[in-house]
N, C-alpha and C positions, 0 to 999 in steps of 0.2 A: 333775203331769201334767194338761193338760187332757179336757177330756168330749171333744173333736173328734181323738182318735185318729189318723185319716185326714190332718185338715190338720196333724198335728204330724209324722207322717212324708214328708208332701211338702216343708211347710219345712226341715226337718231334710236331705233328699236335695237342694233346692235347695242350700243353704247349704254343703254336701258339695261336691259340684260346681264351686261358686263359690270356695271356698278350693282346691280341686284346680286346677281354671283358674288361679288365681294361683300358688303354686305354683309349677307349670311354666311359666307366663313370667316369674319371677322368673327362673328356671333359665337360660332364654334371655338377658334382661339383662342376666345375670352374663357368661353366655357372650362375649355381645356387648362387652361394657365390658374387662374383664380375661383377655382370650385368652392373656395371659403368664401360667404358672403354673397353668393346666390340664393338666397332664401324663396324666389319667386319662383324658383324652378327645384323643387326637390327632386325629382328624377331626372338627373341629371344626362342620365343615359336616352331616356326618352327623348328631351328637349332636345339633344344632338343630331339623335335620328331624326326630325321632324325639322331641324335647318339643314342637315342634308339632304332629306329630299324636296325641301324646295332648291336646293343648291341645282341637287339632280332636273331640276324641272325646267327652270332658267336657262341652263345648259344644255338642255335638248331643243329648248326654245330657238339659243344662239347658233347652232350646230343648224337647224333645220331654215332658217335664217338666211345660213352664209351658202348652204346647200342650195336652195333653192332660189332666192333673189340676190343674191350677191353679182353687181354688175358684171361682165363675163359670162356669166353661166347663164341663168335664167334670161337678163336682160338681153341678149342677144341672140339669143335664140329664136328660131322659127315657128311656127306654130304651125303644124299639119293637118292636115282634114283629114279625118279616121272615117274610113268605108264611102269616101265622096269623091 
């Protein structure tokens, strides 16, 4: 483990994210390619919609992630006293 704590659980939660994202559009791929032999999923339109927005959901996850603690940005940053 390293001494930097902090950047090994944001990698760690990037990297989460980013196999999650894949993942479910693999799922969609699938979908999309071999509609025969889906029997578990007969609306097949539905099931798409519902891994894309978990797609969608991951990805704002990752987005909001790199925005906010991505070493650089967040990590270095000052912290100010509002109205002190």
């Amino acid at each position: 483990m390293s001494l930097n704590f902090r950047e090994d659980l944001v990698k760690a939660s990037e990297k989460r994210f980013e196999a999650l994202i894949d993942k479910h559009r693999i799922n969609v791929e699938i979908l999309l390619e071999n509609t025969v032999g889906v029997a578990e999923h007969p609306d097949i339109m539905e099931t798409i919609e519902k891994e894309i927005a978990i797609i969608a959901e991951y990805d704002d996850k990752l987005s909001t992630l790199k925005k906010y603690f991505v070493s650089g940005r967040a990590a270095g940053k000052k912290k100010e006293v509002l109205n002190g």
